[in-house]
BADRENKOL-690135 format. One record per residue (C-alpha): chain; x, y, z; residue number from 1. Coordinates in Angstrom, 2 decimals, always signed. Layout:
<A, <X, Y, Z>, NUM>
...
END
This chain:
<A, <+14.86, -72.57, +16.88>, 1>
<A, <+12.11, -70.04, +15.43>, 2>
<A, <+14.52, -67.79, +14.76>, 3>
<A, <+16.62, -69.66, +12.22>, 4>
<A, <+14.26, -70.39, +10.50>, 5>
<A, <+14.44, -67.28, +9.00>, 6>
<A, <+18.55, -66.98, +8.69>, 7>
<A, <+20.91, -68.11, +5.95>, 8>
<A, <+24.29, -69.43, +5.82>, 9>
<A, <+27.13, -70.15, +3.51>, 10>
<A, <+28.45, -73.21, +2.21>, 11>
<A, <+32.12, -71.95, +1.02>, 12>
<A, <+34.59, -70.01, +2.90>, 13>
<A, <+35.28, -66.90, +1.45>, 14>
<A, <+38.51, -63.90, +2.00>, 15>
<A, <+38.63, -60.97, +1.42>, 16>
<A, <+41.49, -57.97, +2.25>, 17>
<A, <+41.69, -54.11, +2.35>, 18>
<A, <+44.02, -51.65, +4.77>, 19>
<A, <+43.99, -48.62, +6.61>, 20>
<A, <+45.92, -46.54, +7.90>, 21>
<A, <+49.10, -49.24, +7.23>, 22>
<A, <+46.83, -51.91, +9.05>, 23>
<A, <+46.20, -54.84, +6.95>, 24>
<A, <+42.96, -56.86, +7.70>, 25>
<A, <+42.53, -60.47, +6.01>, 26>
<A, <+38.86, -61.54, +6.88>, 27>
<A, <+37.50, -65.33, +6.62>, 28>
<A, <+33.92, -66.39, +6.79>, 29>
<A, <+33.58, -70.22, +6.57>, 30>
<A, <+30.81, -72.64, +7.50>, 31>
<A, <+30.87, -74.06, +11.04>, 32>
<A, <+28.35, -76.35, +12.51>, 33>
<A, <+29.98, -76.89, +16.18>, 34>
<A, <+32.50, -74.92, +18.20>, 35>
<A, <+34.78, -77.72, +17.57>, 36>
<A, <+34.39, -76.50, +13.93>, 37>
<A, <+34.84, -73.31, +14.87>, 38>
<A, <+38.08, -73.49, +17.12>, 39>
<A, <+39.72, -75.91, +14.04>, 40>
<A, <+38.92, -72.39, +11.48>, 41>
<A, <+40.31, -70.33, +14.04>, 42>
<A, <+43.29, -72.16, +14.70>, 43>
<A, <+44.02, -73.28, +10.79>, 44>
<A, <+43.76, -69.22, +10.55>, 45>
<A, <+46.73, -68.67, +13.09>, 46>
<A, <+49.10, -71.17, +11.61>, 47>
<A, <+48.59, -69.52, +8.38>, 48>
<A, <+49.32, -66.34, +9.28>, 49>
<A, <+51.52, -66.93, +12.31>, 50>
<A, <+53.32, -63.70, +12.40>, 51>
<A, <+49.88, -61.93, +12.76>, 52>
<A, <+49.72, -59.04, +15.44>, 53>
<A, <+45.86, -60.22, +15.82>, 54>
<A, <+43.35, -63.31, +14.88>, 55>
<A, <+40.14, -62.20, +15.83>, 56>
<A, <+37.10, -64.10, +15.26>, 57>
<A, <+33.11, -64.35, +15.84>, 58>
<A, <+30.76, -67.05, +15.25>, 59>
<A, <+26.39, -67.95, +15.41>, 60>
<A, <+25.45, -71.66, +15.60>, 61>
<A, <+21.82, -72.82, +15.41>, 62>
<A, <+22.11, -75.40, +18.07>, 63>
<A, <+19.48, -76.76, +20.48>, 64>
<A, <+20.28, -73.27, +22.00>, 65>
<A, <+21.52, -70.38, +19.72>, 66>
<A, <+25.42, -70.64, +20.47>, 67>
<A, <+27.49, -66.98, +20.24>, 68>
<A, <+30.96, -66.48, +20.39>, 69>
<A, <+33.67, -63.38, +19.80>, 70>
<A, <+36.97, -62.91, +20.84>, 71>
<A, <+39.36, -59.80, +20.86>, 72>
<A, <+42.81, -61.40, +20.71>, 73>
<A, <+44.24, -58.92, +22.68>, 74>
<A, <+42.54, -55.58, +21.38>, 75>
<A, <+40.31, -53.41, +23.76>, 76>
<A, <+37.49, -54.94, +24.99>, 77>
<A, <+34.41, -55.01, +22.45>, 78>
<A, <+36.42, -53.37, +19.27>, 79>
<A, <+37.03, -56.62, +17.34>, 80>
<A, <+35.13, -60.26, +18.15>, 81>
<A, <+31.91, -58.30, +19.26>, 82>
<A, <+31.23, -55.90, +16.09>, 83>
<A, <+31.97, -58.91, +13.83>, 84>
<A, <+29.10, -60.89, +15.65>, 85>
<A, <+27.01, -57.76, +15.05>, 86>
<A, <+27.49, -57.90, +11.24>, 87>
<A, <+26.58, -61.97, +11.47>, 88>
<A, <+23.10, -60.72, +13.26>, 89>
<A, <+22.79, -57.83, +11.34>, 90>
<A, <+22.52, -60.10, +8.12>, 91>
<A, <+20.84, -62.85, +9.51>, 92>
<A, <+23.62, -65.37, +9.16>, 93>
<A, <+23.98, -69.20, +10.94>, 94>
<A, <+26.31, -71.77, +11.22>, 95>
<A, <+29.13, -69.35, +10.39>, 96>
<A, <+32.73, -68.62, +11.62>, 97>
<A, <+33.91, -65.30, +10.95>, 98>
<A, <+37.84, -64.18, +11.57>, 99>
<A, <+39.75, -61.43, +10.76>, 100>
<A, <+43.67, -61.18, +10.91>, 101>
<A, <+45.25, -57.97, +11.28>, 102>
<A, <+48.43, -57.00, +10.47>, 103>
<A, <+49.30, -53.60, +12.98>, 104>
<A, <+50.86, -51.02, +10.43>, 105>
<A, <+52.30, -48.73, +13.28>, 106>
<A, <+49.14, -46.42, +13.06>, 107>
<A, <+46.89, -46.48, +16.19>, 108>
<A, <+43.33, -46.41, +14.91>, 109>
<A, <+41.32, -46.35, +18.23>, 110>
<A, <+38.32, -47.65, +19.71>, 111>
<A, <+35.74, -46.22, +17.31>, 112>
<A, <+38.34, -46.95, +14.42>, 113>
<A, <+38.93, -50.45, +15.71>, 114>
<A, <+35.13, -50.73, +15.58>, 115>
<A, <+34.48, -49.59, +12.15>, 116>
<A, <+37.17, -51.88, +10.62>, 117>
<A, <+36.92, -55.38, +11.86>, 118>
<A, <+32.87, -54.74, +11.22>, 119>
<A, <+34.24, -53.22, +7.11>, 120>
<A, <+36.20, -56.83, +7.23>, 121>
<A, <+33.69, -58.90, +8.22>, 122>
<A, <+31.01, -57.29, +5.84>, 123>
<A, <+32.89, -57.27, +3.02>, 124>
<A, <+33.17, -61.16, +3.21>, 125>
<A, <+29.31, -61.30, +3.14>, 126>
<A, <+28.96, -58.76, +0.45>, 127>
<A, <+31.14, -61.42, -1.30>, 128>
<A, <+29.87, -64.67, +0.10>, 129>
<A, <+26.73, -66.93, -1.63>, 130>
<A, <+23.94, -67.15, +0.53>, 131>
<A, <+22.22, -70.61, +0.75>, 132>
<A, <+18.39, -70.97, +2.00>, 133>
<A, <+17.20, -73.62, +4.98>, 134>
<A, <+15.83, -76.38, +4.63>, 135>
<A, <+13.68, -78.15, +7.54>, 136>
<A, <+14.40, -81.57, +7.43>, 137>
<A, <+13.51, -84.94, +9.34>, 138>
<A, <+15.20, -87.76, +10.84>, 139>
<A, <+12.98, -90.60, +10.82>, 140>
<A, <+12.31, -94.31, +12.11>, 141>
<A, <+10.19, -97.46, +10.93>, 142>
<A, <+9.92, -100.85, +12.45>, 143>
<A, <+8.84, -103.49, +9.50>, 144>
<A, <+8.11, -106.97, +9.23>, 145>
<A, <+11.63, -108.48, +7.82>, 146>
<A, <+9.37, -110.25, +5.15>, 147>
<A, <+8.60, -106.99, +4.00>, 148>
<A, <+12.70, -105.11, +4.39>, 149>
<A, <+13.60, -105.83, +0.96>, 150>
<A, <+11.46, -103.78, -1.25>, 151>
<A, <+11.13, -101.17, +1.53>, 152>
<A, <+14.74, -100.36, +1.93>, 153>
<A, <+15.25, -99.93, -1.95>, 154>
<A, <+12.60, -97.59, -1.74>, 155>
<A, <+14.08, -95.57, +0.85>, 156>
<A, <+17.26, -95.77, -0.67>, 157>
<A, <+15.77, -94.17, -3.80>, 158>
<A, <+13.67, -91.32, -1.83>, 159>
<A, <+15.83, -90.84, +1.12>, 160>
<A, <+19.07, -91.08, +2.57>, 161>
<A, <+19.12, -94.12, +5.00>, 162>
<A, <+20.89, -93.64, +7.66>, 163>
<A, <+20.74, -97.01, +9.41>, 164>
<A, <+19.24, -100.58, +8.78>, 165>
<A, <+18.87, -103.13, +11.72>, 166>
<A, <+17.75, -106.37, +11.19>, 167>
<A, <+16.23, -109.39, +13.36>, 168>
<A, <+12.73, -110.62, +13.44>, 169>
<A, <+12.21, -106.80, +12.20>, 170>
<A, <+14.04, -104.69, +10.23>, 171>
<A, <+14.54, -101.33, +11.46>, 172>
<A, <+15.03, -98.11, +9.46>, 173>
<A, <+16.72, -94.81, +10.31>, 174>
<A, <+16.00, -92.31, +7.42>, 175>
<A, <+16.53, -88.62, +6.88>, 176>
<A, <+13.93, -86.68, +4.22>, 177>
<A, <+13.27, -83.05, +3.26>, 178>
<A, <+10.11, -82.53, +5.70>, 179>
<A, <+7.60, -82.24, +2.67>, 180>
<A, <+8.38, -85.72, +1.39>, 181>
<A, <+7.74, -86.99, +4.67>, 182>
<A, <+4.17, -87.70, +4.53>, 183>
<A, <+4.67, -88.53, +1.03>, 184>
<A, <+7.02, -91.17, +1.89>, 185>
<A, <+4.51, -92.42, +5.06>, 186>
<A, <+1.90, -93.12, +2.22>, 187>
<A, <+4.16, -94.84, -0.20>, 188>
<A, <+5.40, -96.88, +2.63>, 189>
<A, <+0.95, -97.88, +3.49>, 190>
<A, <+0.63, -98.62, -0.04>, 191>
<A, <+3.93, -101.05, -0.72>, 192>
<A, <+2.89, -103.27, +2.43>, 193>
<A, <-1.03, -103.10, +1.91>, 194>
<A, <-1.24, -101.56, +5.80>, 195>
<A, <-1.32, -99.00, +8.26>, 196>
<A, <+2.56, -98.73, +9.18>, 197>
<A, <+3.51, -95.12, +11.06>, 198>
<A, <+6.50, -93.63, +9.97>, 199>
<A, <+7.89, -92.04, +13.43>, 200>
<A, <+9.82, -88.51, +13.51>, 201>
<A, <+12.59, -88.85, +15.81>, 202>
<A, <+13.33, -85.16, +14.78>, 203>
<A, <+12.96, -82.54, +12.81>, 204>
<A, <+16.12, -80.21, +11.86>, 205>
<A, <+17.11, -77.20, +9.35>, 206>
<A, <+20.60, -77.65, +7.19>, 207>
<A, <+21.36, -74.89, +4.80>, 208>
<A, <+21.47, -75.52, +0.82>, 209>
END
């Protein structure tokens, strides 16, 4: 996970098109969180353009474990899916789906050729595409007195988002907060029920904004 830290992503899916030699190459770069997101892109991509001669595509999830995918849809091994990933690394991208359709214009354009041009499609949709920043983030839990629930959870509405409120002979709160407010949010919590309550960090995670 160290190493995402430091990446970006992209909130909006962005196009872009050029050709050469008669080829035609459509590229996509959309946000994708899973590779359930990423086989939906992929697949929306070929019913759009079903007469394509190829849908390649390339993808870098920030998962547990750094997820990596490319695919050549039918073009020599390595000239398509794996120089798109390379322009993904190259610009320190996450969380991102990356196709590109070609259209064959009746011009062979080779290995190296093959190379240069799904990497040209590809980085043209990041030249074009708005970067967004991480964010560390944490998903949180506190166990309450119910006497006390009512004036808690309208704080937490207010200050975080709640993601889940359980009640019996305690209430129980499952709230997500940009990491700096969590202490914040700890103390607040100490001071509106006069006592030493722990906010605990089920985990900590990065989205991108």
């Amino acid at each position: 996970m160290n190493a995402v830290i430091l990446m970006n992503s992209i909130q909006q899916i962005v196009q872009c098109e050029w050709s050469v030699e008669k080829s035609r190459f459509i590229g996509f770069l959309a946000p994708a969180l899973t590779l359930d997101d990423v086989n939906r892109f992929v697949e929306k991509c070929r019913a759009d353009y079903p007469d394509a001669t190829h849908v390649c595509h390339a993808c870098l999830l920030s998962t547990e474990l750094t997820a990596e995918r490319a695919s050549d849809d039918g073009e020599p091994q390595k000239t398509a899916g794996f120089p798109m990933l390379e322009i993904l690394k190259k610009k320190r991208l996450t969380d991102v789906v990356a196709v590109a359709v070609r259209y064959f214009g009746g011009v062979k354009l080779g290995a190296g050729g093959l190379i240069r041009a799904y990497a040209k499609t590809i980085r043209l949709c990041v030249e074009s595409a708005v970067l967004t920043v991480p964010k560390t983030y944490d998903e949180c839990r506190l166990v309450i007195d119910y006497s006390l629930s009512g004036s808690i959870e309208t704080f937490l509405r207010q200050v975080a988002a709640l993601d889940e409120s359980v009640y019996g002979v305690q209430a129980l709160y499952r709230f997500t907060c940009p990491q700096e407010k969590t202490a914040i949010i700890t103390e607040e919590i100490k001071k509106r029920t006069s006592s030493d309550l722990k906010v605990e960090i089920v985990r900590s995670f990065i989205k991108y904004q």
